[in-house]
KOLTITI-696733 format. One line per 3 residues: for each residue x negated, y negated, z negated of C-alpha. Coordinates in nm, 4 decimals. Each point is the difference from the previous one (the first is absolute). Example, Ala and Ser with C-alpha at 12.3 -4.5 7.8 and 13.67 -1.06 7.14 Angstrom:
2
-1.2300/0.4500/-0.7800  -0.1370/-0.3440/0.0660
END
This chain:
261
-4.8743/-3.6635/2.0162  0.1835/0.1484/-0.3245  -0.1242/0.1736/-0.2964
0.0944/0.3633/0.1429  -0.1536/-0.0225/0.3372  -0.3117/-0.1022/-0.1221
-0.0015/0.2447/-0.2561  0.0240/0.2407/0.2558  -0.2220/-0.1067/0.1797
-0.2643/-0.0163/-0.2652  0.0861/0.3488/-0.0714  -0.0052/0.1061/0.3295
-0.3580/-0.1947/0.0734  -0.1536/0.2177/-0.3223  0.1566/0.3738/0.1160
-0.2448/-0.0883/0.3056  -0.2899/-0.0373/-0.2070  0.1063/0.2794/-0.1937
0.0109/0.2170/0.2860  -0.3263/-0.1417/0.1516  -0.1598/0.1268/-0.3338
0.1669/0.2638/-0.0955  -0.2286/0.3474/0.0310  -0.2861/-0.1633/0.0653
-0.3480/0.0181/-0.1596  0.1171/-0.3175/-0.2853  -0.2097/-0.0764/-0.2829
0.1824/0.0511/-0.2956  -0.0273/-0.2677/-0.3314  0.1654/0.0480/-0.3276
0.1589/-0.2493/-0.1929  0.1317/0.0319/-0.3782  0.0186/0.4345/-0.0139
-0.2185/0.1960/0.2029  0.3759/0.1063/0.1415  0.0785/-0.3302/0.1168
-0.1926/-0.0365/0.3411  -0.0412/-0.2870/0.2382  -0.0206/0.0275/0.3484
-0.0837/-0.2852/0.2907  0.3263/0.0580/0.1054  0.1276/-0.1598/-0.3104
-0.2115/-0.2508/0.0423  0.0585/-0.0768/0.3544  0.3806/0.0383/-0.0272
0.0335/-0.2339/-0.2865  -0.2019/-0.3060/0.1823  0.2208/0.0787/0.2895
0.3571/-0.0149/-0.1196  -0.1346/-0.2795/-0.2242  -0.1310/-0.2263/0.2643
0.2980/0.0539/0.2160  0.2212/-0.0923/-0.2537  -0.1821/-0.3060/-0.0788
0.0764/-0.0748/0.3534  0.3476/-0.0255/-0.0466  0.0345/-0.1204/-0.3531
-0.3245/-0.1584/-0.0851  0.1204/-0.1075/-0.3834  0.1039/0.3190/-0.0786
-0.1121/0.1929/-0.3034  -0.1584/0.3238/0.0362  -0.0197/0.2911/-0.2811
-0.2072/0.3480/0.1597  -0.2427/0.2620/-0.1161  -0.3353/-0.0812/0.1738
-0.0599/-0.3565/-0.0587  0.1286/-0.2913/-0.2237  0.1180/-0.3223/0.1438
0.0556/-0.3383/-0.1198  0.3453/-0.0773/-0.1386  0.1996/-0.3142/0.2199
0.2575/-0.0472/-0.1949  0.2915/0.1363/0.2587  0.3184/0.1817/-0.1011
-0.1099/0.2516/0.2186  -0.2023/0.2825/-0.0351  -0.1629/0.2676/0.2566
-0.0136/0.3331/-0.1842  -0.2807/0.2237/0.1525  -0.1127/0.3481/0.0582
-0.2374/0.0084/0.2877  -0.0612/0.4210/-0.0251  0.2237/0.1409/-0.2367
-0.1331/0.4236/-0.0469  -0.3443/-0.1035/0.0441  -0.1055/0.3303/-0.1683
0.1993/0.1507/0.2834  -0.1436/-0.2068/0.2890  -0.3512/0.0798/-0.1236
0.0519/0.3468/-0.0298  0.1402/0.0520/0.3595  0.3849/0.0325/-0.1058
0.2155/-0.2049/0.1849  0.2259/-0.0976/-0.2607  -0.0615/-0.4173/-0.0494
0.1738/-0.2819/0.0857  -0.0295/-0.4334/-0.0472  0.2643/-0.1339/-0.2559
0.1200/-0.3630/0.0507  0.2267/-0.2073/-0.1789  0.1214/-0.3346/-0.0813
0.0736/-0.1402/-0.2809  0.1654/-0.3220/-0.0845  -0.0234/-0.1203/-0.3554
0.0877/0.3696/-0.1642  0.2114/0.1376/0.2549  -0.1409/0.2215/0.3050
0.1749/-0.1093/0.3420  -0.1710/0.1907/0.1939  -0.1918/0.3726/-0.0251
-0.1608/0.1483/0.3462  -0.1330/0.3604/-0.0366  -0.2318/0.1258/0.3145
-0.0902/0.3721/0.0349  -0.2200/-0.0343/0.2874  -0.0918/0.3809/0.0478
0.3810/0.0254/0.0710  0.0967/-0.2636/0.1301  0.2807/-0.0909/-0.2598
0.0950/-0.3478/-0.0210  0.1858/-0.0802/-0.3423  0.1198/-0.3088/-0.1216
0.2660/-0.1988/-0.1789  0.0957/-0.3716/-0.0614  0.1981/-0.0833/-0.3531
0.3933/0.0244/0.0557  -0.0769/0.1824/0.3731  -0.0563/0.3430/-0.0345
-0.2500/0.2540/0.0332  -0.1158/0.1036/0.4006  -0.2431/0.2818/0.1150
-0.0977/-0.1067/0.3285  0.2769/-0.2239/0.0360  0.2499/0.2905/-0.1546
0.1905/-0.0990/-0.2940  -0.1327/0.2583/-0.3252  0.2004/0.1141/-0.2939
-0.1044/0.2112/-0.2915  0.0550/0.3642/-0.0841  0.3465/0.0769/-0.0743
-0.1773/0.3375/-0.2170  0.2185/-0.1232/-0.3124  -0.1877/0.2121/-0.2685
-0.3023/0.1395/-0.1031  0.0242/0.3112/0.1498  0.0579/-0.0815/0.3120
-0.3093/-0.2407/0.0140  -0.3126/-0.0313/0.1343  -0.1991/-0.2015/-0.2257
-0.3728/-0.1902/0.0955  -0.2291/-0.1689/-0.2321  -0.3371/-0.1279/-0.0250
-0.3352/0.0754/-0.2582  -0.1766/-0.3048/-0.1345  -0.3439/-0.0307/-0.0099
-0.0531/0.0335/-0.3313  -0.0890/0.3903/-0.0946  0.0967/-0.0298/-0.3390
0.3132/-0.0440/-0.2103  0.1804/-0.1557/0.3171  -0.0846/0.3193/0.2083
0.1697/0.1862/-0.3079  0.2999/-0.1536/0.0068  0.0543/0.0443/0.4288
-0.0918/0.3977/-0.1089  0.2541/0.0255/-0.2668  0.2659/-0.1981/0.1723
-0.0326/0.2047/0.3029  0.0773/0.3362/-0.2357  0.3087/-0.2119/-0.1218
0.0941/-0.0254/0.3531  -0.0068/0.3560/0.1235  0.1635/0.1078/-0.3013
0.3338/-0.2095/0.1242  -0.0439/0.2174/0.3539  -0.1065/-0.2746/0.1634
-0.0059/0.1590/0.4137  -0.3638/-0.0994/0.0174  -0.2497/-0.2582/-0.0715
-0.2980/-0.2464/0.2557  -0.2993/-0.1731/-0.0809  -0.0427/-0.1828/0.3380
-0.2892/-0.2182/-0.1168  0.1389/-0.3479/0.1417  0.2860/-0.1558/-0.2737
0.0977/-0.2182/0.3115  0.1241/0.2964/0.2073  0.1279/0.1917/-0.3061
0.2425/-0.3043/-0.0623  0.0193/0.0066/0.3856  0.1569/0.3689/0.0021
0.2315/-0.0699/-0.2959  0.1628/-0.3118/0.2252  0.0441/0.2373/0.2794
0.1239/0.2515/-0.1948  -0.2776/0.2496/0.0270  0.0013/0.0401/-0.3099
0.2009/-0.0903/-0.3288  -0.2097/-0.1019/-0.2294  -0.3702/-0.1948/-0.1449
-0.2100/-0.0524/-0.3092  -0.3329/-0.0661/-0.0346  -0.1720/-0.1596/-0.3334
-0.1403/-0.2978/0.1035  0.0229/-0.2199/0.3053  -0.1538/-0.3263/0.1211
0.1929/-0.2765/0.2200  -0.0649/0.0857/0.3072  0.0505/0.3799/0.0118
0.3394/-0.0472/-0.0995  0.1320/-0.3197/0.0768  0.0984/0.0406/0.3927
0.1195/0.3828/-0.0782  0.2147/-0.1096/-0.3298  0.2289/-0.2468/0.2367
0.0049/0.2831/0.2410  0.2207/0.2067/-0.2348  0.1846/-0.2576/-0.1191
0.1547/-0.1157/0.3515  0.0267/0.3507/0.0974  0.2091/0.0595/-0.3702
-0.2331/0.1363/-0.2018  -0.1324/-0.1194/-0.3598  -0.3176/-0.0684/-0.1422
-0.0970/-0.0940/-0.3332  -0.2647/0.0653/-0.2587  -0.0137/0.2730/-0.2387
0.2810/-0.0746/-0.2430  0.1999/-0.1504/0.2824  -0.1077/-0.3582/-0.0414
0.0042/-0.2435/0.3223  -0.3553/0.0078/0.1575  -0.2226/-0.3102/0.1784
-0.1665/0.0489/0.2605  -0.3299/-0.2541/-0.0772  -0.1693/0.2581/-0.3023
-0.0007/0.3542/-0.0488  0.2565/0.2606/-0.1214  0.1129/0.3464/-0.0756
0.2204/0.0087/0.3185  0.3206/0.2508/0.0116  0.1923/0.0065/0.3522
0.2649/0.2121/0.1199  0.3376/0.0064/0.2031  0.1674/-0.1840/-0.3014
0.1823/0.3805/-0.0930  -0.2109/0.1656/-0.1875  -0.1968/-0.2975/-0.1280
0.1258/0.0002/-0.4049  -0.0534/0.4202/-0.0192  -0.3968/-0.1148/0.1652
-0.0041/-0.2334/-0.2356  0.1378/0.2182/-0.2628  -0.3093/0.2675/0.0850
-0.2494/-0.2550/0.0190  0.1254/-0.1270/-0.3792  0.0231/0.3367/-0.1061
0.3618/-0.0114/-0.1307  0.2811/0.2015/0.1094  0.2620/-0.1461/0.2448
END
């Protein structure tokens, strides 16, 4: 079996646990913030798309937010974000999804995105494209600022962090941006920008695996995605994470930097 079909079908295996759990009576933990909840369902989803990857490709490496695993020494890594919008699934909003990607050496070859609650099925492979349910994705052809619908994302921290999103979100509106989200789930956010939803994402900081599946997303369906100051990204530590449709990426940028463009 090849890396893409059994990344969906790990994904697809954890949007059933998700959905078993979801709006029930779950006990809810807390990890570093008291914002940052964990759920079963994380739990349960990670175990399962980790054992049935270990299935297929027993040697493999394997990098996710629950649990720690031992290192093998394979080119390949499994990227892994068992409930991504755990603040959502715990709170009864159906806006979560599992984030899966592979990476060999420093390169992601494969991303798989699952929105369960919808039923929406994305996924890429390096040098193949970008598919919704088996439909070929591009990006927003908005071409400016203005015409943009923009999402990010608050990190945890409440403090100078938490600022910064505030102050950068004035910048924003002041260009006439059409609107602005705060979905909750970075994986779906970079999800929506692939499919052209909308044109454009910061948010300050990001680990591995809420990004890395989403950020080859955009880039097979020709968007961009970069750090702050436009630097090249990697997708095994965290990172200020800008996407968009590739168009308006250097006046985001440009707003983000505080400098005119």
């Amino acid at each position: 079996m090849n890396y893409l079909t059994v990344a969906i079908k790990a994904a697809k295996q954890a949007g059933k646990i998700h959905k078993k759990y979801f709006n029930t009576d779950l006990k809810v933990e807390t990890k570093s913030t008291p914002f940052d909840l964990l759920t079963i369902a994380d739990k349960e989803a990670e175990k399962s798309i980790v054992n049935l990857i270990k299935k297929y490709f027993p040697e493999h490496n394997f990098l996710a937010e629950e649990y720690t695993y031992d290192k093998t020494g394979s080119e390949y890594t499994w990227i892994i974000d068992p409930l991504d919008g755990t603040n959502n699934f715990a709170s009864g909003m159906p806006i979560f999804a599992v984030s899966i990607a592979l990476m060999k050496n420093n390169e992601v070859i494969v991303g798989v995105i699952y929105d369960a609650m919808r039923n929406e099925l994305f996924f890429a492979e390096k040098g193949c494209g970008a598919f919704l349910n088996k439909k070929p994705i591009r990006v927003s052809s908005a071409g400016s600022l203005d015409k943009s619908l923009i999402i990010t994302g608050f990190y945890y921290s409440r403090g100078e962090e938490m600022i910064e999103t505030l102050d950068t979100i004035k910048r924003f509106f002041l260009k006439k941006i059409m609107g602005l989200r705060r979905l909750g789930a970075a994986s779906l956010d970079l999800c929506y920008i692939a499919c052209g939803r909308a044109s454009g994402f910061w948010e300050f900081e990001l680990s591995p695996w809420d990004f890395a599946a989403g950020k080859l997303l955009i880039e097979e369906a020709g968007g961009k995605v970069t750090g702050k100051r436009g630097e090249k990204i990697f997708s095994n530590e965290k990172s200020f994470v800008v996407a968009s449709d590739g168009k308006i990426h250097e006046q985001m940028l440009a707003v983000l930097n505080q400098r005119e463009e």
